[in-house]
MARLODO-533888 format. One line per field, with one value per residue (C-alpha): residue in one letter; x, y, z. Coordinates in Angstrom, 2 decimals. Layout:
BEGIN
r (a, ...)
x (X, ...)
y (Y, ...)
z (Z, ...)
# end
This chain:
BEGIN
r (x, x, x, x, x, x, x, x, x, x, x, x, x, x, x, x, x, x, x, x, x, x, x, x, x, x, x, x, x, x, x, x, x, x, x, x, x, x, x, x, x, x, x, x, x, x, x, x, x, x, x, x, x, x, x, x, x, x, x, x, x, x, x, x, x, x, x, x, x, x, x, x, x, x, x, x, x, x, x, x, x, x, x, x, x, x, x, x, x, x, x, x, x, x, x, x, x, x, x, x, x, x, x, x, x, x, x, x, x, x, x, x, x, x, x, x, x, x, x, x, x, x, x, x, x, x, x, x, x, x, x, x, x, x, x, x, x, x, x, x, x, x, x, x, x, x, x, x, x, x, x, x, x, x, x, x, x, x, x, x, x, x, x, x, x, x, x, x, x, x, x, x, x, x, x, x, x, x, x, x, x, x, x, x, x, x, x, x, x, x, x, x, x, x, x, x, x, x, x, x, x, x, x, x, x, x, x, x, x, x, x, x, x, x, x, x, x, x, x, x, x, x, x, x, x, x, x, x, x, x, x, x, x, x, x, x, x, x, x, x, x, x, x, x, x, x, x, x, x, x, x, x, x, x, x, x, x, x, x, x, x, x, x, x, x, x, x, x, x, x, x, x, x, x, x, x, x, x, x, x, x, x, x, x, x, x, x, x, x, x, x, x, x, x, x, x, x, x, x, x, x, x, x, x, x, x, x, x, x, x)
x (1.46, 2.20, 3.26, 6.75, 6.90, 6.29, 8.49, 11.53, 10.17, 10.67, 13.68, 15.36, 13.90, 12.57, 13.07, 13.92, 11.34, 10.13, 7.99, 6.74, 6.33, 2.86, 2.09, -1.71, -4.29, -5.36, -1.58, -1.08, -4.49, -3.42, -0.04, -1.30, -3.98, -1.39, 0.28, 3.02, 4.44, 5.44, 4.37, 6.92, 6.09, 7.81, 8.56, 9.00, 5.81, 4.28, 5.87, 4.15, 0.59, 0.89, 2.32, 5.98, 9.19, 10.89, 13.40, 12.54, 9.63, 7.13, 7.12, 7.45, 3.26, 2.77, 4.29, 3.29, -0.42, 0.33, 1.34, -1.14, -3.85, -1.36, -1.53, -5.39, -6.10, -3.75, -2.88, 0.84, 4.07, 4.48, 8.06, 8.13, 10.56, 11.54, 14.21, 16.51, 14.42, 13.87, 16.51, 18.79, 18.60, 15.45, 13.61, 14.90, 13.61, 10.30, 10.00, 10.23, 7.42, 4.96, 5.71, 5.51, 1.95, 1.20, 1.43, 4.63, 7.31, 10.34, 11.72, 14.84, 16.90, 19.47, 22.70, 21.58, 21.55, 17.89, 15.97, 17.25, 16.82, 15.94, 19.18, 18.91, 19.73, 23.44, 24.44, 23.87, 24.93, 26.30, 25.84, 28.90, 29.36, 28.61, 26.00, 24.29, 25.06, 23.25, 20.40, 20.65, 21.42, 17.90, 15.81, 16.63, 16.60, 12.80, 11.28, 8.63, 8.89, 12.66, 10.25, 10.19, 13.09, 15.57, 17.08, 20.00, 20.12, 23.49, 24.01, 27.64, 28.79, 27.74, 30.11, 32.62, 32.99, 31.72, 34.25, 32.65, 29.37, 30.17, 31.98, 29.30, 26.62, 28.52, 28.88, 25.50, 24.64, 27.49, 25.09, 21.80, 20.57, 19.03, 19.52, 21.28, 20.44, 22.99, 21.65, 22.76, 25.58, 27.51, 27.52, 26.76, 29.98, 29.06, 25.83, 27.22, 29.72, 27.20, 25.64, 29.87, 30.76, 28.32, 27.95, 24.26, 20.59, 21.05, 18.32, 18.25, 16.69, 15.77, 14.97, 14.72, 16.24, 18.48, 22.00, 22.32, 21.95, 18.64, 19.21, 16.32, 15.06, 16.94, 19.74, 19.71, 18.58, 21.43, 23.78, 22.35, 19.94, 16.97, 14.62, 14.08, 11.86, 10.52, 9.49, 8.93, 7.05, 3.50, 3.74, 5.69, 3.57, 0.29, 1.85, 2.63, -0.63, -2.46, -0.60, -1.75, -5.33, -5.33, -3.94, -6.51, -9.46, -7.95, -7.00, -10.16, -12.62, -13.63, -13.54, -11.25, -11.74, -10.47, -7.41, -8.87, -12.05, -15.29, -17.33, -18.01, -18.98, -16.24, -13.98, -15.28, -15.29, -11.32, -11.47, -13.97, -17.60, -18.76, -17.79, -19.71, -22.61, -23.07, -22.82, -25.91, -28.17, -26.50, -27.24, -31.08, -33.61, -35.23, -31.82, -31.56, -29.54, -26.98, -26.41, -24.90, -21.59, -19.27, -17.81, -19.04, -22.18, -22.62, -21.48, -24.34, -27.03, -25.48, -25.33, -28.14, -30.58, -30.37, -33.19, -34.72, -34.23, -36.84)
y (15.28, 11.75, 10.50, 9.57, 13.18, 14.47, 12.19, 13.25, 17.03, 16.57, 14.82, 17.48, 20.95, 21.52, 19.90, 16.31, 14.06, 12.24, 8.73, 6.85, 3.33, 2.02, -2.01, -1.69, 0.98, 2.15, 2.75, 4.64, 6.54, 7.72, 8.61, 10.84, 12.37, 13.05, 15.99, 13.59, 14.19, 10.54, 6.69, 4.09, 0.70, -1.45, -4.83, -6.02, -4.78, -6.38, -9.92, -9.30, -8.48, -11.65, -13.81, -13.83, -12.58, -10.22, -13.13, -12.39, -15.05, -12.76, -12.92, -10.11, -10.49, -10.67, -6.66, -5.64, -6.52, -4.74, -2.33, -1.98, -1.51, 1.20, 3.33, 2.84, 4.86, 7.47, 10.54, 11.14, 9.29, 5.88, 4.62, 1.17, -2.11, -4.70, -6.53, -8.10, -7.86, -11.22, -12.71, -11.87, -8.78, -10.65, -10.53, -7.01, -6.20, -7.38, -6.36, -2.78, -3.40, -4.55, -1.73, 1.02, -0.29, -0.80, 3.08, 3.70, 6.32, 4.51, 1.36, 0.15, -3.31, -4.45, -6.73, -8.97, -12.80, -13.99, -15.56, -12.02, -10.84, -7.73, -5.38, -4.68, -8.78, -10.39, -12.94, -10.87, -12.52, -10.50, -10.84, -9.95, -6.59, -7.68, -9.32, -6.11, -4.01, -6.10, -5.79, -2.05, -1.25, -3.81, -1.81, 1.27, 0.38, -1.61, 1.43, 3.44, 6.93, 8.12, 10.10, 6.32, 6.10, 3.15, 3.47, 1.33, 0.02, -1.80, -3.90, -4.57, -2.35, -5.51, -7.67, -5.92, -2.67, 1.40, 1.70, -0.76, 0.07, 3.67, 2.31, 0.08, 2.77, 5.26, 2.06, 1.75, 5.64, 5.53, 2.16, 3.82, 4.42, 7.94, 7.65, 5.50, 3.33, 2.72, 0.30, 0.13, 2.78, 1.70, 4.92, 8.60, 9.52, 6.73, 8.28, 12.23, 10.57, 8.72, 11.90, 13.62, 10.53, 9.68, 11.02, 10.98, 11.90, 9.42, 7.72, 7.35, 4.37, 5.34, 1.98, 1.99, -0.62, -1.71, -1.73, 2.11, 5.30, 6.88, 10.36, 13.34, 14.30, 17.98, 16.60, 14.07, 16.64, 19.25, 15.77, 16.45, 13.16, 13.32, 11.42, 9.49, 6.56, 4.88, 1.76, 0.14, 3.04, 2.31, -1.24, -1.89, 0.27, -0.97, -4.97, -2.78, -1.17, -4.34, -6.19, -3.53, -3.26, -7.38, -7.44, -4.78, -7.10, -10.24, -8.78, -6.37, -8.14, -4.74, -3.09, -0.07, 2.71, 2.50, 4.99, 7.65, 5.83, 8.41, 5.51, 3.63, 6.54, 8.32, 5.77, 4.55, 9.09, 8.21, 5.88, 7.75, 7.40, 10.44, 9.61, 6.27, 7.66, 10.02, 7.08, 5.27, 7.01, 8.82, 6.60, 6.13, 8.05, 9.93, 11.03, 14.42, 16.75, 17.12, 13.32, 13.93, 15.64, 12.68, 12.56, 9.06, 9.88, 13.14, 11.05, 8.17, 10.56, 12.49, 8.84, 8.68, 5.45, 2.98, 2.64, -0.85, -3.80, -3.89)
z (-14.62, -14.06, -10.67, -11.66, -13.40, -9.67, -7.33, -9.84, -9.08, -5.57, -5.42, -7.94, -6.13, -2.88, 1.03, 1.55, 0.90, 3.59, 2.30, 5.76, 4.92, 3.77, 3.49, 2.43, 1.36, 4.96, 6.02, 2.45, 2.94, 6.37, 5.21, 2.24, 4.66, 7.01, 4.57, 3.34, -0.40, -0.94, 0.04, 0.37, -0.12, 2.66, 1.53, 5.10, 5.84, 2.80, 3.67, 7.10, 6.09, 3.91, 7.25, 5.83, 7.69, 5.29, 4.04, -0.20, 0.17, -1.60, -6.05, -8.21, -9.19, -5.23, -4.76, -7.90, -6.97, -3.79, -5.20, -7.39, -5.03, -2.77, -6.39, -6.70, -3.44, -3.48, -5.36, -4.46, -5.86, -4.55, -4.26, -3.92, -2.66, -5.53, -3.61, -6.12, -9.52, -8.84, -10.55, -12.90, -15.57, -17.73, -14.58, -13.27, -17.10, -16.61, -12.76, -13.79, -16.40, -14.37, -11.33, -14.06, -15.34, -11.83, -11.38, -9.20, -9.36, -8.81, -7.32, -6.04, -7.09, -4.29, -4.77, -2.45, -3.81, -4.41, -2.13, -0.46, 3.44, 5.30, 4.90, 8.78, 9.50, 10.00, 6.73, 4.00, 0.56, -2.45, -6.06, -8.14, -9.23, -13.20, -12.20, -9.98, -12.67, -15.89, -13.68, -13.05, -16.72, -18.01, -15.03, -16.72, -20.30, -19.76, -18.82, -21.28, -19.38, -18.44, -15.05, -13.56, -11.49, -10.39, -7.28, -7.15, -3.62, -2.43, 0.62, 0.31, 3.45, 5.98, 3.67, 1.39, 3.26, 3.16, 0.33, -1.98, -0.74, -2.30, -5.58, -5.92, -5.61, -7.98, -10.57, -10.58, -11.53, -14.23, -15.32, -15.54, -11.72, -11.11, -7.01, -4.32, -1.39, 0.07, 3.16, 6.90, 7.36, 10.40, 11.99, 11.86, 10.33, 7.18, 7.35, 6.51, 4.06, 1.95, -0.14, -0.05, -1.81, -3.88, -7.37, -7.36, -5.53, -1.98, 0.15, 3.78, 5.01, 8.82, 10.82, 14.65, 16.28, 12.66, 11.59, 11.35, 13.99, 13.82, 12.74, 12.77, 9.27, 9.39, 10.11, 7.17, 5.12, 5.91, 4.98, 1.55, 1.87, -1.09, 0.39, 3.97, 3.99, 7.73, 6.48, 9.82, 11.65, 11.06, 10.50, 14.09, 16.00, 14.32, 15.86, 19.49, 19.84, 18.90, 21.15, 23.89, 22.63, 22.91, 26.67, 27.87, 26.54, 28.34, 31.32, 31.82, 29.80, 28.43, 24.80, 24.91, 23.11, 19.80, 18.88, 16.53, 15.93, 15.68, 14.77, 11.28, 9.49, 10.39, 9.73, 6.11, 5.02, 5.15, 2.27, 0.29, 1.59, 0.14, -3.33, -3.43, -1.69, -4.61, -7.08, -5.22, -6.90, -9.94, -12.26, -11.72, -14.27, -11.39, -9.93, -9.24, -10.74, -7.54, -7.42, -10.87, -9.97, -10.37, -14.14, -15.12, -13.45, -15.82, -18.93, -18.28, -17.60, -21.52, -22.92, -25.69, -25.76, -27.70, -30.40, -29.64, -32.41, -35.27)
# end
């Protein structure tokens, strides 16, 4: 089953999904080893790791690379930021390409004007309605498997109001969206009203510290909520605890002991030691026959030679 076959699975049957927000492979790795059903990538975490606020400075090629690497090392759904498709509907077209080769489940396309900014910041800019929903209807037309999803994502309650926010949101189903993001709710009573009012599957975007109350997963859930992502969890706390870490050295001149750290080996049997230490030595003639457990290590040792050249 492919991995957009399962994130549509989960969001049709079953509890809430909850997708914490990854912006590289070790914060995806640790968020599938931590039970998890779903990765989210964070594009304000991905502007970050590359030394950007989250202001739409990244290019389409720039996620989808990051993306691409999030899919490699992971074996649940990956839902992943596109901000605006990058320009009009020819780019929103072509965006989705590349994230469905790239491996992901589904993306979401925002409203926003392009160069866009973080839907949690004041001065939000709007594209027109016609405009949001060309892009919406060439996202969903470009894909090859109907399993990929769009998520139509609207930021028009900072500007235009929770009423256009929703009529924009069910516009964009009626156009070819199979969820809604409807970003920063002003309160909790928005919050309830967003999944009563929409005709569609609705995503909660749970930031600390943003636009919108933080609510407890069972509680979104019992609002009827699909799927919760925490986009800034990880990467924030990774900034707070390595601005603690950094302090301790300076002011005790001592190491501390690193969070969760059991050492190199340790570490490295989180991103798949054990797999490359069995490919070490698979492919040699004298290999032994338990070295040869991986796949492509039992295919090479079945491969037959090659008669030399006369």
């Amino acid at each position: 089953m492919s991995q957009a076959k399962t994130f549509r699975e989960l969001i049709k049957s079953g509890p809430m999904v909850v997708a914490p927000g990854a912006y590289d492979c070790i914060t995806a790795r640790v968020i599938e080893q931590a039970g998890f059903p779903c990765v989210y990538m964070t594009g304000a975490g991905t502007s970050a790791a590359h030394g950007l606020p989250d202001y739409g400075l990244l290019t389409m090629s720039e996620m989808v690379a990051n993306a691409r690497r999030i899919t490699s090392c992971i074996s649940v759904p990956l839902v992943s930021d596109s901000d605006t498709g990058y320009g009009n509907e020819l780019n929103a077209y072509r965006t989705v390409q590349e994230f469905e080769r790239a491996g992901v489940a589904a993306i979401h396309i925002e409203d926003q004007v392009f160069p866009k900014k973080c839907g949690h910041l004041d001065d939000k800019e709007l594209v027109s309605i016609e405009d949001y929903l060309a892009k919406i209807r060439a996202a969903s037309a470009a894909r090859k498997s109907h399993e990929f999803q769009i998520i139509a994502r609207t930021d028009s309650r900072a500007k235009a109001g929770f009423d256009e926010a929703v009529r924009r949101a069910n516009e964009a189903l009626d156009a070819g969206a199979d969820m809604v993001f409807l970003e920063a709710p002003q309160t909790l009573e928005e919050i309830a009203l967003v999944p009563k009012l929409v005709k569609g599957p609705c995503l909660l975007n749970v930031v600390q510290g943003g636009k919108s109350p933080v609510v407890k997963m069972a509680d979104a859930e019992a609002m009827g909520y699909r799927i919760a992502i925490l986009p800034g969890m990880l990467f924030a706390s990774v900034i707070g605890l390595c601005d603690k870490i950094l302090a301790d050295v300076k002011e005790t001149g001592m190491i501390s002991q690193p969070y969760g750290s059991g050492g190199p080996a340790k570490t490295f049997a989180r991103f798949g030691a054990a797999d490359w230490d069995i490919r070490r030595t698979a492919f040699r003639e004298d290999a032994a026959p338990a070295a040869t457990t991986t796949p492509a290590a039992a295919k090479a040792k079945k491969a037959p030679k090659r008669e030399a050249a006369e």
